[in-house]
C-alpha positions as CSV (number, residue, x, y, z in Angstrom):
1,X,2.6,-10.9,13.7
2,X,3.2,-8.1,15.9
3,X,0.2,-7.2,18.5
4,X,0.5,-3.5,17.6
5,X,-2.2,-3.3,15.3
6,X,-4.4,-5.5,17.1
7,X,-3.8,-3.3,20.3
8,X,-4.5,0.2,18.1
9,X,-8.0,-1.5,16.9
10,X,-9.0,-2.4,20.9
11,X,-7.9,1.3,21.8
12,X,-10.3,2.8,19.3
13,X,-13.3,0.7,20.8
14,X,-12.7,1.3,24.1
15,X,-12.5,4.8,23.4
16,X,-16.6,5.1,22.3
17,X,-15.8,6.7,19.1
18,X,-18.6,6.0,16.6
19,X,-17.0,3.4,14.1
20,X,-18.3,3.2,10.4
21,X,-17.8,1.7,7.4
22,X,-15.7,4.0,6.1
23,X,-13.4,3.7,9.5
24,X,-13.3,-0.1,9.1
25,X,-12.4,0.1,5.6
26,X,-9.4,2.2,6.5
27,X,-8.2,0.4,9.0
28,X,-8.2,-3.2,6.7
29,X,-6.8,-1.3,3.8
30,X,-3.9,0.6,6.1
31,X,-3.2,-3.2,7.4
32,X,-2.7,-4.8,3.7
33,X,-0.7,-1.7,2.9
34,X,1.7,-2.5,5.8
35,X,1.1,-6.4,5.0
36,X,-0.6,-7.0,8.5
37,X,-2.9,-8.6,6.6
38,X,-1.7,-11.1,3.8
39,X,-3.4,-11.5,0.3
40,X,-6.2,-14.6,1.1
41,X,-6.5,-13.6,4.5
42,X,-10.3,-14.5,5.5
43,X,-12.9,-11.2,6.9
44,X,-15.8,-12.7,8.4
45,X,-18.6,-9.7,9.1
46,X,-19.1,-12.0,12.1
47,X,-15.1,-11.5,13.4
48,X,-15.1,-8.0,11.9
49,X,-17.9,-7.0,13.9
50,X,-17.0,-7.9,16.8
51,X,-13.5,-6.1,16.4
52,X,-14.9,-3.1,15.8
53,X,-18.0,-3.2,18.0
54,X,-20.4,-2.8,15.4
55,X,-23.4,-4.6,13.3
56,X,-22.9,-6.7,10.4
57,X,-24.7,-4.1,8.2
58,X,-22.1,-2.1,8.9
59,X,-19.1,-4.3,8.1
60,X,-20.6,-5.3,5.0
61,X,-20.3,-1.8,3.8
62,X,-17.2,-1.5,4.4
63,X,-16.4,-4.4,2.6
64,X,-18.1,-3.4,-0.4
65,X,-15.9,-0.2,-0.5
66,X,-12.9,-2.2,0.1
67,X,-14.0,-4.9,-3.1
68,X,-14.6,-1.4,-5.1
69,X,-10.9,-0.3,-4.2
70,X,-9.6,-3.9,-5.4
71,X,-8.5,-4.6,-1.8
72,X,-10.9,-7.2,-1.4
73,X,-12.4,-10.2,-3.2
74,X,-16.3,-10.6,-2.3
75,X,-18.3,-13.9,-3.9
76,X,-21.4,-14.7,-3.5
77,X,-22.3,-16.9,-0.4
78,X,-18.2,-16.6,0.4
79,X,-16.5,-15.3,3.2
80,X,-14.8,-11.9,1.8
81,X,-11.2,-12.0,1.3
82,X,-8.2,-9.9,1.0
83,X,-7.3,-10.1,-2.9
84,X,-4.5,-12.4,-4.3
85,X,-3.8,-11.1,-7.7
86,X,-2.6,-13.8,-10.2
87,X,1.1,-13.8,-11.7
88,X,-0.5,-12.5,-14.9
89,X,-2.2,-9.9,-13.4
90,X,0.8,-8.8,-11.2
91,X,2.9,-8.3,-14.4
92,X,0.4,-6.4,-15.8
93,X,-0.1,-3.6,-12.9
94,X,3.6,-3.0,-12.5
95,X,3.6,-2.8,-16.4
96,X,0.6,-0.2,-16.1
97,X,2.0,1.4,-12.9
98,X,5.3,1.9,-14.4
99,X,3.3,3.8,-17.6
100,X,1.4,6.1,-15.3
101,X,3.4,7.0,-12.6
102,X,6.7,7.2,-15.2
103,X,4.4,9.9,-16.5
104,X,3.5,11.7,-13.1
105,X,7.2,12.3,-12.5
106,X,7.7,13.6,-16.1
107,X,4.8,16.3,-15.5
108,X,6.2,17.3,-11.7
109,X,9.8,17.6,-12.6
110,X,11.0,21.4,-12.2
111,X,7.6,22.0,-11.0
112,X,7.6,21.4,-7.4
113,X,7.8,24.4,-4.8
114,X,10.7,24.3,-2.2
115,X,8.4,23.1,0.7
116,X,6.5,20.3,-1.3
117,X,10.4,19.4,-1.9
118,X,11.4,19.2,1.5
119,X,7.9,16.9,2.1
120,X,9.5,14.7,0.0
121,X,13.0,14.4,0.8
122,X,11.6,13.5,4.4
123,X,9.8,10.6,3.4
124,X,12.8,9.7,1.6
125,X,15.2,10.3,4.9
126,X,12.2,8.9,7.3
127,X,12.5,5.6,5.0
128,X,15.8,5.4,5.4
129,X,16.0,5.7,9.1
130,X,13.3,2.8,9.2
131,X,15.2,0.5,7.2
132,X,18.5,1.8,9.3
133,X,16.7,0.8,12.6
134,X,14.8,-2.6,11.3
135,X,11.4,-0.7,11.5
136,X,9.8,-2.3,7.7
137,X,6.3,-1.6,8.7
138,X,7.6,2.7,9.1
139,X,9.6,1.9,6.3
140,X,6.6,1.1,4.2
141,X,4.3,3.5,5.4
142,X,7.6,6.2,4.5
143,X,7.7,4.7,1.1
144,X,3.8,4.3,0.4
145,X,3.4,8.6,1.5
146,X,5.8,9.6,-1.2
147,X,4.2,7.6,-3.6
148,X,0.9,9.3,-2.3
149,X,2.4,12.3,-2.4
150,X,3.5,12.1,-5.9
151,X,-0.3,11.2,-7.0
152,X,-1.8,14.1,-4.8
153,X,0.4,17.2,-6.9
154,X,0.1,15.1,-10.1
155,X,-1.1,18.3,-12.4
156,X,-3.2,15.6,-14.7
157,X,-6.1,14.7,-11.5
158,X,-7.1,11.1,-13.2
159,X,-3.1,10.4,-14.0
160,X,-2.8,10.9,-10.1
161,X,-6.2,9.0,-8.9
162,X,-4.9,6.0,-10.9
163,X,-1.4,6.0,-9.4
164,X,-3.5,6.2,-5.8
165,X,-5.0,2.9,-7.3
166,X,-2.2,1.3,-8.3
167,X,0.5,2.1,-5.6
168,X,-2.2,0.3,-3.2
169,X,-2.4,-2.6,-6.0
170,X,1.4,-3.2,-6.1
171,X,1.4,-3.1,-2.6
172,X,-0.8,-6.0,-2.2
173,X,1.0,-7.8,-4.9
174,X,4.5,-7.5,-2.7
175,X,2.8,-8.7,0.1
176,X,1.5,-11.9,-1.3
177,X,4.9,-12.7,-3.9
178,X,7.9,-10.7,-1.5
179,X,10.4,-13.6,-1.6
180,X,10.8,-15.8,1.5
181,X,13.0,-14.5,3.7
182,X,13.3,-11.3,2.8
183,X,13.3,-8.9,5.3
184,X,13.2,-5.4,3.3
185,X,12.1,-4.6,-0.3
186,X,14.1,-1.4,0.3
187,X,15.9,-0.1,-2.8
188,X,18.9,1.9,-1.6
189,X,19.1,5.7,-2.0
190,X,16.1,5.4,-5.1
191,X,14.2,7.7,-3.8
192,X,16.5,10.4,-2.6
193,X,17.8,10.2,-6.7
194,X,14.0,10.6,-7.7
195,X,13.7,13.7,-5.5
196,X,16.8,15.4,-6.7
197,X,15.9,14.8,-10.3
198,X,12.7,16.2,-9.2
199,X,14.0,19.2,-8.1
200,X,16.6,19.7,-11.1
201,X,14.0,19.4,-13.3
202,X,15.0,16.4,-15.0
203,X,11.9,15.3,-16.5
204,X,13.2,12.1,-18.7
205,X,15.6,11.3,-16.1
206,X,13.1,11.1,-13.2
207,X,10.9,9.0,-15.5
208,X,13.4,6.2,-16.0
209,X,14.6,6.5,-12.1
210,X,10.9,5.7,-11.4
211,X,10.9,2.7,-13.9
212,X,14.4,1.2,-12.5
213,X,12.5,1.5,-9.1
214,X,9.5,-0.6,-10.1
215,X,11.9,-3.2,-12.5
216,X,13.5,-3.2,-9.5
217,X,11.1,-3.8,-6.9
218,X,9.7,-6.6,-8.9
219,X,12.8,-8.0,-9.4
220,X,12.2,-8.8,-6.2
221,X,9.8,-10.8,-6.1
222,X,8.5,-14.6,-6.6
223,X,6.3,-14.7,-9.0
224,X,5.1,-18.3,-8.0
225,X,1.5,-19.2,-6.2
226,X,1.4,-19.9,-2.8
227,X,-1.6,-20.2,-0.5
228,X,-2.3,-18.0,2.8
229,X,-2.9,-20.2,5.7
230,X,-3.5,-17.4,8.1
231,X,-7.2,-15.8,9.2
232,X,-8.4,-13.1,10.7
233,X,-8.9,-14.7,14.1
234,X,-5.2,-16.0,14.3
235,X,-4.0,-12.5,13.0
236,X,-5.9,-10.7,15.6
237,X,-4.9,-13.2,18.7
């Protein structure tokens, strides 16, 4: 586990800012996104607090946004988790994903101005270069902002707020089942093809380019159980 995210928590402390709980909750969520922090992982308010310099009202909060946003598992007289979605329940939000974002891609094709284009085809190129240079946490955050961006010009609003939801559920679910030892889920050149066919206005096309993505991305993946053994305090040193 690389220090860097540890180091760019400490920074905003020492810095005074005022933290709250929706700060907290977007750090946690940015870390699971990058898998910094693996599906099981354990969030005691007690550790979380002191990271973040603040009460344990506080960090409660923000764990109660993060359990609304299906990032985290919270029980009753349980230490809070990050989720670990079943196999059944991994099958069914790629199934679901696939539906809704296959549908997002339909509605934006031939739609998109020339600038929202180039936005794009630089998240595409950024990835790229990540993956070129052995950078996978940029290379996921590259990937994850043209997803985003797709859901933010969706032209249906809840189509788009549910592919928000469920590009950060998928994400969660490659960072628990990604198989050992693979460095990169990386699928070359997908989303430069999506973009073009975005621009060409190839509605039908661009819909299956986005299901071969996600067929292909859980392709993948091992769709076996397996237990996290890591916890906050070892993640954060």
């Amino acid at each position: 586990m690389s220090q860097a995210w540890h180091e760019e928590l400490q920074a905003d402390v020492r810095s005074g800012a005022r933290v709250g709980d929706r700060d907290i909750a977007d750090k946690v969520r940015r870390a699971v996104l990058m898998q910094r922090l693996p599906p099981g992982t354990k969030l005691p308010e007690v550790t979380l607090g002191e990271v973040f310099g603040v009460s344990r009202s506080v960090v409660r909060k923000a764990l109660t946004r993060l359990a609304s946003e299906h990032v985290v598992d919270q029980r009753p007289n349980q230490v809070a988790r990050v989720r670990a979605p079943s196999i059944e329940e991994t099958r069914e939000t790629f199934a679901a994903r696939r539906l809704v974002e296959g549908e997002v891609v339909a509605l934006l094709a031939g739609t998109l101005s020339a600038e929202t284009l180039d936005a794009f085809r630089i998240q595409a190129n950024e990835e790229t270069e990540a993956y070129r240079r052995g950078d996978e946490p940029a290379r996921i955050e590259h990937s994850l902002n043209l997803h985003h961006l797709l859901a933010e010009h969706s032209p249906n609003r809840v189509l788009g707020g549910m592919l928000t939801d469920l590009v950060l559920r998928t994400s969660i679910v490659v960072a628990l089942y990604k198989r050992s030892g693979l460095s990169s889920c990386y699928q070359e050149a997908q989303h430069e093809r999506l973009v073009e066919l975005l621009a060409a206005g190839e509605a039908e096309a661009a819909r299956g380019a986005i299901h071969d993505h996600l067929f292909g991305l859980e392709a993948l993946l091992d769709l076996s159980p397996r237990e996290s053994r890591i916890d906050l305090k070892s993640i954060l040193g």
